[in-house]
Structure formats: structure tokens, C-alpha cells
N, C-alpha and C positions, 0 to 999 in steps of 0.2 A: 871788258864787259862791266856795265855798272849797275850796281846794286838797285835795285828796285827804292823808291822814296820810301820813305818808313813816317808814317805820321809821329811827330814830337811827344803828343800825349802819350800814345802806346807806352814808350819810354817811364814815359813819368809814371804811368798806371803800374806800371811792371815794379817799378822802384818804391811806391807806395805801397802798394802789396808786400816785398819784401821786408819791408821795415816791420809792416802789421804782423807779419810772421817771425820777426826779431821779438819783437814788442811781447806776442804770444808767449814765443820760448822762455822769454827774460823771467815773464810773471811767474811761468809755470815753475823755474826751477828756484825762483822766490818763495813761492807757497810751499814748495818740499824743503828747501831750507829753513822754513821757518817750522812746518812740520816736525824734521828730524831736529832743530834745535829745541824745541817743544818735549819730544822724546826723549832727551838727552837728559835735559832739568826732570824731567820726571824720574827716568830710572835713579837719578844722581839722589832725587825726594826721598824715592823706595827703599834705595843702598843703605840711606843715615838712617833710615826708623827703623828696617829690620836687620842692620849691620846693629843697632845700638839696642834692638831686641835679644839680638843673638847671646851678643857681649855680654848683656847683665842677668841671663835665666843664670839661677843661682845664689844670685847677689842678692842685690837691690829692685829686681823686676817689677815696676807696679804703676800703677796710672800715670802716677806725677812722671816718673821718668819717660813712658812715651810723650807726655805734652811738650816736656822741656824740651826734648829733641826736636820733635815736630815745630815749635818754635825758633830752635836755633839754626834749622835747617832749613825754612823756608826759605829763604833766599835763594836755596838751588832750583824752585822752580818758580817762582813769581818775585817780580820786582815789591820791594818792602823796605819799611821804615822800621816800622814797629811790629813784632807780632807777639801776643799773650792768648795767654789763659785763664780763665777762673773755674774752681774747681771744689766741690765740696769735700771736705775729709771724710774720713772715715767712718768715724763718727754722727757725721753733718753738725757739726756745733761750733764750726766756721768754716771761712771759705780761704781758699788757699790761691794766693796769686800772684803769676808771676810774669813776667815782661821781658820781652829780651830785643836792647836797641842796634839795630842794624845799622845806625846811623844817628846822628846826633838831633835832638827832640826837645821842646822843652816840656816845663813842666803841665800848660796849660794843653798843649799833644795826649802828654801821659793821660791826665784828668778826665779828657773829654773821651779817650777810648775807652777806660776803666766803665765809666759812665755808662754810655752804650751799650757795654757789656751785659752789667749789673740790668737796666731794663730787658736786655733780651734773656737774662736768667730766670730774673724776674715770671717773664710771662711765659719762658716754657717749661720753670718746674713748678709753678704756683707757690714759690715759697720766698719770704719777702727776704733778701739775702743782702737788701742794704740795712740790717741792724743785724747782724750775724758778725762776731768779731772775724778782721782776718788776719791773715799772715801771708805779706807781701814782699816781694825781695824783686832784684834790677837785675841783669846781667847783660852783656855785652859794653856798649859805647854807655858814656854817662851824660845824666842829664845837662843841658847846658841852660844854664841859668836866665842868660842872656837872650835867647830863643822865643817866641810868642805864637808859632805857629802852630795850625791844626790841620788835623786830620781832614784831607781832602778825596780822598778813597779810604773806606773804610769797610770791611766785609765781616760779618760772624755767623759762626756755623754752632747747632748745637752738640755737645760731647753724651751719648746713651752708652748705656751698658745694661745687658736683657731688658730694651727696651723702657731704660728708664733714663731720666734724663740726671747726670751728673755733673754738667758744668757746661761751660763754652769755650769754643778758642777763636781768635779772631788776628785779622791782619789790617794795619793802617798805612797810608803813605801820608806825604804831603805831596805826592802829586794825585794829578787829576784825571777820572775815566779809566779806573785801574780796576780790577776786578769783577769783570764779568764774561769774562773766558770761559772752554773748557781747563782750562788747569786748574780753578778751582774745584770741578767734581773730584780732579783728580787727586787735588789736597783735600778735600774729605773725605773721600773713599781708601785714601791710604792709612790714615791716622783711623778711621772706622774698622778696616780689616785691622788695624795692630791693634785695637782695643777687644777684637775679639778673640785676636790670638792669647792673646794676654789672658780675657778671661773662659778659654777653652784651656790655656795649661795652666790656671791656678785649678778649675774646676778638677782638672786630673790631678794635681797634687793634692789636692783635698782627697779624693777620693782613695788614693795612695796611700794617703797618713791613716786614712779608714783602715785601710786594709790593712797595713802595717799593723796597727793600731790592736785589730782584732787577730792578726797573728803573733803578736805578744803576746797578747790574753790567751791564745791558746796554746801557745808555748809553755807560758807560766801554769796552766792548767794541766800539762803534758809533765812538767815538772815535777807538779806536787804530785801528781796521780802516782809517776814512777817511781820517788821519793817514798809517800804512802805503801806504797806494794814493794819498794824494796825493803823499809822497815820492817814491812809484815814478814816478808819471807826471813830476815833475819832474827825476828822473836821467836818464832818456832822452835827452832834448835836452839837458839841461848835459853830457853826457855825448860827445854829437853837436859841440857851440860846442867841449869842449875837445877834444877829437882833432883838430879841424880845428886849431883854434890852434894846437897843435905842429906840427901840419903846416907853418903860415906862418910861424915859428921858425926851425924849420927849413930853411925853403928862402924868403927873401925874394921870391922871382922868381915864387912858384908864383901871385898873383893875375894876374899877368899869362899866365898859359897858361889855354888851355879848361875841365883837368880843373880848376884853383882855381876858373875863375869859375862851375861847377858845385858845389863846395863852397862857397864864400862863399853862392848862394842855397840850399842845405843849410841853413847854418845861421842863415840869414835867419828859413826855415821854423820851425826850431828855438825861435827866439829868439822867432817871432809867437805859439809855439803855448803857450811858457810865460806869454807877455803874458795872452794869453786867458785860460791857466788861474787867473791872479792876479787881475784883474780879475773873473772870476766870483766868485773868494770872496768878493773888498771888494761885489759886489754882492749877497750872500747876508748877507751879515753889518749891509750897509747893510740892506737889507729887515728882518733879525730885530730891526736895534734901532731900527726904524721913522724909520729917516732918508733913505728910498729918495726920490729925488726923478725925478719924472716932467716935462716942458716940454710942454702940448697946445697943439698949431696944428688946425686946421679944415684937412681934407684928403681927397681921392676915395682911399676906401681899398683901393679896385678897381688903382689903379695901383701901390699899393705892393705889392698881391698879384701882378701881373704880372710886377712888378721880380723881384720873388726868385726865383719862377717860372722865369723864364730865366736869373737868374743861376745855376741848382742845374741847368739843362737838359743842360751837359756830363756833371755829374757822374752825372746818370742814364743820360746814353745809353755810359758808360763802361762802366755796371753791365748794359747793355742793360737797366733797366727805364723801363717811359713813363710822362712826367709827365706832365699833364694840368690846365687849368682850367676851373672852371665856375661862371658867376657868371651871379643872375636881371638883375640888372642892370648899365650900367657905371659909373653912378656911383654911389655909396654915401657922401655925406659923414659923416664923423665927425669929431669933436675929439680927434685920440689923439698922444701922441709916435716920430714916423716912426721914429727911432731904434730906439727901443727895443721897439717892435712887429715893426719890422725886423729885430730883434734874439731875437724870438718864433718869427716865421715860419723863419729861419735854423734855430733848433734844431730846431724839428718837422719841417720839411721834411727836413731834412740827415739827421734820425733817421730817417727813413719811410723816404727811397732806400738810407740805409745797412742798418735790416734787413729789407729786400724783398728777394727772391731773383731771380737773370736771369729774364728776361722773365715780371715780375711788374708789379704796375701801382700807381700813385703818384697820387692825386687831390685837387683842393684847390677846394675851394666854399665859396663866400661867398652872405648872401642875409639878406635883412633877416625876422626873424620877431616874435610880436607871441604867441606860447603856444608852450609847450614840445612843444604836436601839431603844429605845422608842421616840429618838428627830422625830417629824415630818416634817423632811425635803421637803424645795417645791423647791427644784434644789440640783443636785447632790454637796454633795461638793468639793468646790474647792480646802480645803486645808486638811492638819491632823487636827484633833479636838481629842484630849484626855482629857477629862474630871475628875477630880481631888475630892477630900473631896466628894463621892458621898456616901450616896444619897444628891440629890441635888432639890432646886424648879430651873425649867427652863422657862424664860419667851423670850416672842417673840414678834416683834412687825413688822409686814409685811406690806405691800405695793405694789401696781399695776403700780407704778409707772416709772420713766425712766431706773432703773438699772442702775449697774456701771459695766464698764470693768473690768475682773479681777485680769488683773494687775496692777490695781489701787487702791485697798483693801485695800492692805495694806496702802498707802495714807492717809485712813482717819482718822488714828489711829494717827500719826503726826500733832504737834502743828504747825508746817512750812506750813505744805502744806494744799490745799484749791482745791477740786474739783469746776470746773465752767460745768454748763450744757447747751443745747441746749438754751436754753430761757433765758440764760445769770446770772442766780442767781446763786449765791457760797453755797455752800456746809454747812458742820456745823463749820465749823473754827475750835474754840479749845472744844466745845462739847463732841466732841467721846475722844478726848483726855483723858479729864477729867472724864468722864464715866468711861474711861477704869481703870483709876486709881483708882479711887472710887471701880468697882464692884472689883479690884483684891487685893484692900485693906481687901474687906470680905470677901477672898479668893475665888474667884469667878472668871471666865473665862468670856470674851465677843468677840463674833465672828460674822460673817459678811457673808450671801451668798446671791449672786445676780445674774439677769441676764439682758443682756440691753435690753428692750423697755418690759422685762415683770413684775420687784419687785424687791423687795430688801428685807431681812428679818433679823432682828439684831437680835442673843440671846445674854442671858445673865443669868449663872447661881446664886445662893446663897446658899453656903450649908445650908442645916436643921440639 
């Protein structure tokens, strides 16, 4: 059987066709190649300004070094001979310029781009910048002498910062029909966003050295203050020791009469109260440079809360207010240094009766918990509390007293600073300080909630 004739052309039409649709394919996957090579030189642009951003925050970070880059790395994405900048100083009391040859140029290349430059500065910072001295320097390929050719593409962009114009950078070839692509937006807009990174992290490190700036200042005022009010408390008593010494000077005879042996414990007093105060700082200063030393014994820490308890029991029934304990249980072993927890309970307690007003009330609980929902809070708190090495003994020691503002809390915890109340007494000075370093030496947390005119409630944990 034989095939039907088949017209010649059909053929040819069919084979014409297919080429056209060769022809299609070829272009199309032309234009994405050149596409993705277009991409490529771009990110490679991106990598060297903000790789060379990266590298220098710290150092040397600042105009010139993005230009230089953005010069010496143009090549990764536009064909270049030559590319520069010109650049006002800091100052503006010359112009900074620099070049860098991708390719060998002569000197009448160099001139003619400088040139161009200098008129396009010219008109777009209105300031006449060819009588302005400069400072000019080469890098890359050097000039060749020999050479006579010019810039035959030549493109400039102007360089702002908050909108003001600081200089130009610009790129030349000696070939021809060279820059008017999108790769140019994308060589301004890269060098544009590094100029503003640049001056969005000086603006922050400015602002930084502010702030630093004025936390010195109030360091140093935190200083003298402390400084001032430690002198004062220590003139009191030296003050109390020497009056009396003249007194015994004076009269040899007077220890042996009543009124001396009245002064002799004056300045007993005196002389305890300055011990204390000395001692608190060596243990403030020991805790900040981490040489606080703690001794743990295994111990029912129910008894040590007893102990103090009634050691403070006069001082409160002086004050008519009622101390009080309450403990889930009576024994509570823990591993803690008596001492020095001893040395805990003293300040909180001695602080609670001292700002609780007559017939106000003074409470102190102890009780082993296992979640921060078993703390029996008597005001909402006011900050995060996460409680750590649990199970834990939690002890408390409350107060009907004046309360603190909240955002004074944290205050009390600082050896600097010194609450003053209503009725003019100061606060616990360096106390809570030293508390705090203590309980968090036995890995222990200590926190603070209050409210004004209704208590105050200090805990403090110890793991078990």
C-alpha cells in the first residue's frame, strides 16, 4: 500500500516551524542566563560591601571605607576600567579622592574622569570643590604613561547622607555603550543602603556613648552620695569615742564614778556600731569580687528562726509592735552557714520592727515548698519570680508597715542607694545588699513585695 503523496512544502513548513521554536527556546534560556549571571555579579557586589561592613564595625567603619570597597569591587558586577570617588572630609575643608584601576589607563583617562566628577559635585552640592585642597591616592593597576586614551563610558552617581549631598562615585571604561543597565540602580542602591547602615549604627553608637555617658555621671553621683553618707555615719560615733576621751583626760577618776561607767558603754556602743559598719563593706566588696566565703553545717533551721526571733522580741515590745512565728513544721533540715543566715534574719527582721509603726504587727514563716503556687503571697506580684534548686525551705518575714513604691524595689538591693521614709529614717543601707549575696551564695533567691501604707514582705529561699 503506498503512502498518500505528501506536498514538499508541508515538510518544509513543519521544519521551519521547528527551528522557530529552536530559535525561541535558545533566546529564552539566553535572557535567563544572562538574568542569573546579572544575579550572580550582584550578590558577589552585596557580599564585598556588606562582608567588608561586617569586618570593620569596630575598627575603622566609616565613609571612606565603604567607597573604597564599593570601588574595588565593582568589577563583580559591571564591566570597568576605572572606578572613583570624591568625597568631602569631615571637616569639608577638602576633598578626599580616590581611584582605583581595574585595568591599565593613562593619565589623560585619569584627568578627564576626575574632571567630570568635580563638575557633577560641583552642581549637586553648590559648593565650588575645584579650589578646595585634596587628598588623592591610586590603588590597583598603575598608570601607564604610555597610554592617551579616554573615557568612553563614563557614569556618576551622587553619594547623601540624611539627605545631604557628600560626594560622588563614579565608574569609566574605555569602551563604548557601557552603562545604562539595570546594574547600575543596583550599584547605587547597594552603596546607598551601606551608607545608611553605616549612619544608622554610628547614630546608635552615639547614642550609646550618651547613655553610657550619663551612667557614669550617675555612677559617680551614686558614689559621692554613698561616700557622703558613709562619712556621715562614721562621724557620729568617732565623734561620740572622742568627746568622751576628753572627758577621761580630763578627769582620770571619772571611770570609776557611775556617770563614766555610763559613757565608757556609750562608747562601747559607738565603737560596735562602727565595727559593723566596716565589716559590711569588706563583705560587700568581698561578694562583688566573688571571694565571699560561705561554711555549710547540716542544721534544723526552725531553731535558728527561733533564736532571732526572741533575740529582736524586746526590741519590738519597745516599739509596742508583735512579733510573731509560724512555721509548717519544726524541723526543717538544711545545709546553710548559721552565721551568716543569722546574719540575714538580723537585717530583715531588725528592718521590719524598725519601719512598722506602734501596734503594728511583725511575722516570720518558714515552710518547705516545691512551686512558686504554694508561696503565700499577701500582694500580687510585682515582678517575675522563678524559683530555682527546688524543692526549697521559703521563709518570709512580713510587715504592716509603710511599704515601698514599686519602683523603688529594686533600690534596695544596691549598696549605693538608701530609701528615706516619711518620718525621716533611712532604709537598711548595705543590709539587703549583703543579704542578697549571702542567700544567692547558697543558691538561694531573695525577693521583695510591697505595698505603700500597707507591708512589706521579704522572702528568701534555701534549697533543701
Amino acid at each position: 500500500m503506498n503512502l498518500p503523496d505528501v506536498p514538499v512544502i508541508y515538510f518544509i513548513l513543519l521544519a521551519f516551524l521547528a527551528i522557530l521554536a529552536l530559535i525561541y527556546i535558545i533566546k529564552k534560556v539566553e535572557k535567563e542566563l544572562i538574568f542569573k549571571k546579572r544575579e550572580i555579579r550582584q550578590h558577589e557586589f552585596d557580599g564585598a560591601i556588606y562582608g567588608d561592613l561586617t569586618s570593620r564595625i569596630g575598627s575603622n567603619l566609616n565613609l571612606e571605607s565603604i567607597c573604597e570597597t564599593a570601588i574595588a569591587s565593582a568589577n563583580k558586577l559591571i564591566p570597568v576600567s576605572v572606578s572613583a570617588y570624591q568625597l568631602f572630609s569631615s571637616d569639608k575643608t577638602k576633598i578626599i579622592i580616590r581611584s582605583h584601576l581595574h585595568e591599565k589607563v593613562g593619565k589623560e583617562f585619569l584627568a578627564e574622569t576626575h574632571s567630570h566628577m568635580a563638575d557633577f559635585l560641583v552642581e549637586a552640592s553648590k559648593v565650588d570643590v575645584k579650589k578646595m585642597q585634596t587628598d588623592e591616592n591610586i590603588s590597583g593597576e598603575v598608570v601607564d604613561e604610555k597610554l592617551h586614551n579616554l573615557p568612553n563610558s563614563l557614569w556618576i552617581a551622587p553619594l547623601t547622607q540624611r539627605s545631604e549631598v557628600i560626594g560622588v562615585i563614579a565608574v569609566a571604561s574605555v569602551r563604548k555603550g557601557l552603562y545604562n543597565g539595570p546594574e547600575m540602580n543596583t550599584f547605587t542602591e547597594t552603596i546607598s543602603k551601606a551608607i545608611l547602615s553605616l549612619t544608622n549604627f554610628s547614630d546608635l553608637v552615639t547614642s550609646e556613648k550618651r547613655h553610657l555617658t550619663l551612667a557614669q555621671d550617675n555612677l559617680e553621683k551614686l558614689h559621692e552620695d554613698f561616700s557622703a553618707r558613709l562619712v556621715h555615719e562614721l562621724r557620729a560615733p568617732l565623734t561620740v569615742i572622742r568627746g568622751a576621751t576628753d572627758m577621761f583626760l580630763g578627769n582620770p577618776n571619772l571611770a570609776q564614778q557611775s556617770e563614766g561607767k555610763e559613757i565608757l558603754l556609750t562608747m562601747r556602743h559607738s565603737s560596735e556600731d562602727m565595727l559593723t559598719m566596716v565589716n559590711d563593706l569588706l563583705d560587700v566588696y568581698k561578694i562583688e569580687a566573688g571571694k565571699f566565703q560561705i561554711f555549710k553545717t547540716n542544721n534544723n533551721l526552725i531553731d535558728i528562726i527561733r533564736d532571732r526571733v526572741i533575740f529582736f522580741g524586746q526590741m519590738a515590745k519597745s516599739k509596742s509592735v508583735s512579733l510573731d512565728i509560724k512555721v509548717t513544721d519544726e524541723n526543717i533540715p538544711v545545709s546553710f552557714d548559721v552565721e551568716r543566715i543569722s546574719q540575714v534574719l538580723n537585717n530583715l527582721i531588725s528592718n521590719a520592727i524598725k519601719f512598722t509603726q506602734s501596734s503594728g504587727k511583725v511575722e516570720v514563716r518558714a515552710t518547705v515548698i516545691s512551686s512558686i503556687y504554694d508561696i503565700p503571697w499577701r500582694f500580687p506580684p510585682a515582678q517575675d519570680v522563678s524559683l530555682k534548686n527546688l524543692p526549697a525551705c521559703l521563709i518570709s518575714i512580713s510587715d504592716t508597715g509603710f511599704g515601698i513604691p514599686q519602683d523603688k524595689i529594686p533600690d534596695l538591693f544596691s549598696k549605693f542607694k538608701q530609701l528615706h521614709r516619711v518620718d525621716g529614717q533611712g532604709a537598711s543601707g548595705l543590709g539587703l545588699a549583703i543579704s542578697k549575696g549571702i542567700i544567692e551564695s547558697h543558691g538561694g533567691q531573695i525577693f521583695i513585695e510591697s505595698k505603700e501604707n500597707e507591708g512589706t514582705t521579704v522572702y528568701f529561699t534555701l534549697p533543701v
